[in-house]
C-alpha positions as CSV (number, residue, x, y, z in Angstrom):
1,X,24.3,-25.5,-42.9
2,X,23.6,-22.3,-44.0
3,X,26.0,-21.5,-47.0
4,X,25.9,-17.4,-46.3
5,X,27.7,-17.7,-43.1
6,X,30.0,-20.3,-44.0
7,X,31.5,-18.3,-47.0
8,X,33.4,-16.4,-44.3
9,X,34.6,-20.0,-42.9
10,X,36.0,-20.8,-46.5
11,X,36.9,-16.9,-47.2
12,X,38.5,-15.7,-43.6
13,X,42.3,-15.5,-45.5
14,X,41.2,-13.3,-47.8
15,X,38.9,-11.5,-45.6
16,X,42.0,-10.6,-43.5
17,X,44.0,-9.7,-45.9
18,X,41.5,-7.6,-47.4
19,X,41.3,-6.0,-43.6
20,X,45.5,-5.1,-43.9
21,X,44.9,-3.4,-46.9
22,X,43.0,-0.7,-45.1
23,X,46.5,0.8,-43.3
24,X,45.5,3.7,-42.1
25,X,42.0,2.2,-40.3
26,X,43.5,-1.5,-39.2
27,X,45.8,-1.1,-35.9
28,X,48.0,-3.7,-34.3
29,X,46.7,-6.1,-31.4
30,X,45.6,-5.2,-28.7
31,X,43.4,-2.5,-30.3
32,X,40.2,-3.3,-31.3
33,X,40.6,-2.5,-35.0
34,X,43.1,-5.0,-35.4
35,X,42.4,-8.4,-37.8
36,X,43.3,-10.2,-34.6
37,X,40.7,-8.8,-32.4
38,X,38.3,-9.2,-35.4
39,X,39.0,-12.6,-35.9
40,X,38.5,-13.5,-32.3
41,X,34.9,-11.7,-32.6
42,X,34.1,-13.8,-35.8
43,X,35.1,-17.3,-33.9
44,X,33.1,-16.2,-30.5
45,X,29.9,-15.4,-33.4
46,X,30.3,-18.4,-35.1
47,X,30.8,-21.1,-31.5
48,X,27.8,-19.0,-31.2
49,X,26.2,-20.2,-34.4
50,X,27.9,-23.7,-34.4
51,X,30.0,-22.3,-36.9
52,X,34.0,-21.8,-37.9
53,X,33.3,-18.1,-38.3
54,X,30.4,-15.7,-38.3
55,X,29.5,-12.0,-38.7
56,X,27.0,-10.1,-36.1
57,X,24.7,-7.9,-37.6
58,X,22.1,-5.6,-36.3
59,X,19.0,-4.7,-38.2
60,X,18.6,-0.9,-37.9
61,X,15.6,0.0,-39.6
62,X,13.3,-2.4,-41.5
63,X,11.1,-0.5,-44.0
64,X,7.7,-2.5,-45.2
């Protein structure tokens, strides 16, 4: 298992909380800025990856 993306498996309290602290940028469910709406997209990336929880992330420019 890689132990990068399950961090956020042993993490995700924290990581939420950490998400309410940010008031004035976090909104309340349905909105897509809410820690409810983020956690569902963590748990549909990680069924994805055969994990609890993952993060997608998108390369956008790679420099050799």
């Amino acid at each position: 298992m890689n132990q990068t993306l399950n961090l956020i498996n042993v993490f995700w309290k924290e990581i939420e909380d950490a998400l309410r602290s940010y008031k004035s940028q976090v909104s309340g469910f349905p909105e897509p800025k809410s820690t409810e709406i983020v956690g569902t997209l963590t748990k549909l990336k990680g069924t994805q990856k055969n994990f609890g929880y993952s993060e997608g992330f998108h390369i956008v420019c790679m420099v050799d």
